[in-house]
C-alpha positions in Angstrom: -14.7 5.9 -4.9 -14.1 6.2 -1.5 -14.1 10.5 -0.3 -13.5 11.7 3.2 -14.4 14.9 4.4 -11.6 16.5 6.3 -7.7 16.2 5.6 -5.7 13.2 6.8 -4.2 16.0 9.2 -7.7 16.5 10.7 -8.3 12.6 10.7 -8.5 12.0 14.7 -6.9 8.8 16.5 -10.3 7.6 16.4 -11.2 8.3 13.5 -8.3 6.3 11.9 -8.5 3.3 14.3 -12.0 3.1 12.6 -10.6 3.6 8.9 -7.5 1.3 9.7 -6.4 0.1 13.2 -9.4 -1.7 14.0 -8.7 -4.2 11.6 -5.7 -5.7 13.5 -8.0 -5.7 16.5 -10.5 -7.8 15.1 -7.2 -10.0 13.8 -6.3 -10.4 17.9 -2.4 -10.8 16.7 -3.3 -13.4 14.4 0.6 -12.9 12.7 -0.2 -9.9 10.7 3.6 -8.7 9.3 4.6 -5.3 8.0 5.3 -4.7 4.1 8.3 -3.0 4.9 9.9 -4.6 8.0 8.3 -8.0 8.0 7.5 -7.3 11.7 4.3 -8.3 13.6 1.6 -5.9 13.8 0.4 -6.2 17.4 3.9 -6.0 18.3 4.5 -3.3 17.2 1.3 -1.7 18.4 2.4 -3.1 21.9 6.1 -1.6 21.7 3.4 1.7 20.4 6.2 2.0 17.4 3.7 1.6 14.7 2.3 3.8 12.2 0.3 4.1 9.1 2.1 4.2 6.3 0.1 5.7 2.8 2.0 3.6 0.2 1.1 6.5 -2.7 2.5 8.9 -0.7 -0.3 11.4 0.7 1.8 14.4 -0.2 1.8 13.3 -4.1 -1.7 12.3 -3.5 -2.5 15.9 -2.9 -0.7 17.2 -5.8 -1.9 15.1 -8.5 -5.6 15.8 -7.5 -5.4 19.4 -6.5 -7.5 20.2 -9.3 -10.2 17.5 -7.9 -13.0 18.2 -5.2 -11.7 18.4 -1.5 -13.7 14.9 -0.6 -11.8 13.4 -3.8 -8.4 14.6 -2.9 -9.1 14.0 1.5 -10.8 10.2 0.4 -7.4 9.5 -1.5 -5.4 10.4 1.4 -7.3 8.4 3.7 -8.5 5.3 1.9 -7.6 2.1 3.8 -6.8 0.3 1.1 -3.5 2.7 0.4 -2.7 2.6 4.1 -0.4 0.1 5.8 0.7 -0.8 9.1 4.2 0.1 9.5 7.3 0.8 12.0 7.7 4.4 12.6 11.0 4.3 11.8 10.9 3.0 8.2 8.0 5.0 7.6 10.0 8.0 7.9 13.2 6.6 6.6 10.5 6.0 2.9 8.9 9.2 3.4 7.9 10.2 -0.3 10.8 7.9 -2.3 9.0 6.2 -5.2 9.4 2.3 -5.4 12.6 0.9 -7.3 11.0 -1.2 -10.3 14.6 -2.1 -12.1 15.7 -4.6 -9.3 18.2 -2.0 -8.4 20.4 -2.4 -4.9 20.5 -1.1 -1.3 22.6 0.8 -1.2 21.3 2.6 2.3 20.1 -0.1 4.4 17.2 0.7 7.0 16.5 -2.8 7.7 17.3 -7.1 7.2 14.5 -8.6 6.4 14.0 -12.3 6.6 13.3 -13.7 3.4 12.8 -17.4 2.9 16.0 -18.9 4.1 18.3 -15.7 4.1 18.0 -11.7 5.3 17.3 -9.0 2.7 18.0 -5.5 3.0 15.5 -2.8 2.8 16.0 0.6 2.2 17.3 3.4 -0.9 18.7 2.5 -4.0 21.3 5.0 -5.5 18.4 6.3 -7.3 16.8 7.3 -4.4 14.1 5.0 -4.9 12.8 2.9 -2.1 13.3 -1.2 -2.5 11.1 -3.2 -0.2 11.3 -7.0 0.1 10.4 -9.1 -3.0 7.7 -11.1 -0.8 5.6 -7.6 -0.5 5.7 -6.5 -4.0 2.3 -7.7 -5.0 0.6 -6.1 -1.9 2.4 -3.1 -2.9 1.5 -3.0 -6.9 -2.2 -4.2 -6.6 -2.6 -1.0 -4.2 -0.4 1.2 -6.8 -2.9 -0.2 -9.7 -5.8 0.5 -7.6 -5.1 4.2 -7.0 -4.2 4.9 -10.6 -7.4 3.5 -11.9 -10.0 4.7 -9.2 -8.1 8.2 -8.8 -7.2 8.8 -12.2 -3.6 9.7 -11.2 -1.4 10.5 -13.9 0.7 8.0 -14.5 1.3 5.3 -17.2 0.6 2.0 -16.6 3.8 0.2 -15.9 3.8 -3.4 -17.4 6.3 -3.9 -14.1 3.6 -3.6 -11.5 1.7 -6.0 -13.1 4.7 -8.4 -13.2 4.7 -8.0 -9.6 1.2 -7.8 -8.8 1.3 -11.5 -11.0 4.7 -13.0 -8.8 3.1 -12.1 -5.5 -0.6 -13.2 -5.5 -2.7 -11.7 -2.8 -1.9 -14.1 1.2 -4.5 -14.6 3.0 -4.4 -11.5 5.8 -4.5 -9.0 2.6 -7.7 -11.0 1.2 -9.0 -10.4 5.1 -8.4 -6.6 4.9 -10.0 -6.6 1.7 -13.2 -8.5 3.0 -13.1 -5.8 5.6 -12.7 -2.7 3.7 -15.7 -4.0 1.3 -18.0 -4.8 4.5 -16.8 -1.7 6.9 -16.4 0.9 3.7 -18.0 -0.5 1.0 -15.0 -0.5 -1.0 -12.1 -2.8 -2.2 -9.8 -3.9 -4.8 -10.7 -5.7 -8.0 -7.4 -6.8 -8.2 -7.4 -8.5 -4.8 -10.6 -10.2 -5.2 -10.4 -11.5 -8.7 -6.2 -11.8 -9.9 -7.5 -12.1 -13.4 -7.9 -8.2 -13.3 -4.2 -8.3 -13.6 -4.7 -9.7 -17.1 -7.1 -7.6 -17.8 -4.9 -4.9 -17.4 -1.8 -6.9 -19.2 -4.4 -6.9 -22.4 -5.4 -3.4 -22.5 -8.5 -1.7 -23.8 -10.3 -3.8 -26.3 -10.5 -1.7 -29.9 -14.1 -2.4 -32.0 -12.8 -4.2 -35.2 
């Protein structure tokens, strides 16, 4: 379990180009996109409009695991694997909004978003919930399941992040992050470095018979 020692509002500009940023350094631009916005990373670092983006929202993070040791509850809120490199702008725009899992609508668009030979939008749903593009889904659930298991947050398991961890199998830059996070922090997902995990999960707890 990764733990941190200060809050992510203590976490210096150093300190989270270490946990984070110096990832996409070692990448040189290597075509790194955004989960959100599909835009390049080192673009946006060069236009200096990008940001880090805690896709279990720090704030509920902090909630849910109140009750747990500060490292715990400061390592959830800055473990890179729940962290993404975003525009500034859609990071705020998502702020704490939950993910849409019933292939609900924009409604509130905050972006287009190339998508194979059209633009999708990105953005709210009438629910309030936050729809990102279908082509980031898995990214997004393997990190979801991640966090559940390793942090015990209390949530059910929804079959539906397993659907889309299973559609969206893990590209090649997040298997990179991964490598990196497992050699620079000594941690990464199971669910990233072997897919089977996801039917694992689908299966459940073995009972003794």
């Amino acid at each position: 379990m990764f733990t941190w020692r200060r809050t992510w509002h203590h976490v210096r500009a150093r300190e989270r180009r270490a946990l984070f940023w110096a990832f996409f350094e070692r990448l040189a631009g290597n075509g790194a996109t955004t989960l959100y916005g599909g835009e390049g990373v080192a673009d946006l670092v060069r236009r200096r409009r990008h940001s880090i983006e805690h896709i279990v929202p720090r704030g509920r993070l902090a909630r849910w695991l109140r009750d747990a040791s500060p490292r715990v509850r400061n390592g959830a809120c800055a473990n890179p694997i729940n962290l993404s490199a975003e525009d500034a702008r859609l990071n705020t725009a998502r702020g704490e909004l939950p993910f849409d899992l019933d292939g609900d609508p924009v409604v509130l668009p905050r972006r287009w978003v190339r998508q194979g030979r059209t633009t999708v939008p990105v953005g709210p749903d009438a629910d309030g919930e936050w729809v990102p593009p279908a082509r980031s889904r898995g990214d997004i659930a393997r990190t979801v399941l991640y966090m559940q298991l390793v942090y015990a947050l209390p949530l059910a398991l929804d079959p539906r992040w397993l659907a889309w961890a299973a559609e969206d199998p893990p590209s090649p830059t997040e298997r990179a992050f991964h490598a990196w996070t497992r050699r620079r922090w000594g941690i990464s997902n199971p669910l990233v470095d072997d897919p089977r995990w996801i039917l694992r999960l689908a299966a459940g707890p073995k009972t003794g018979g």
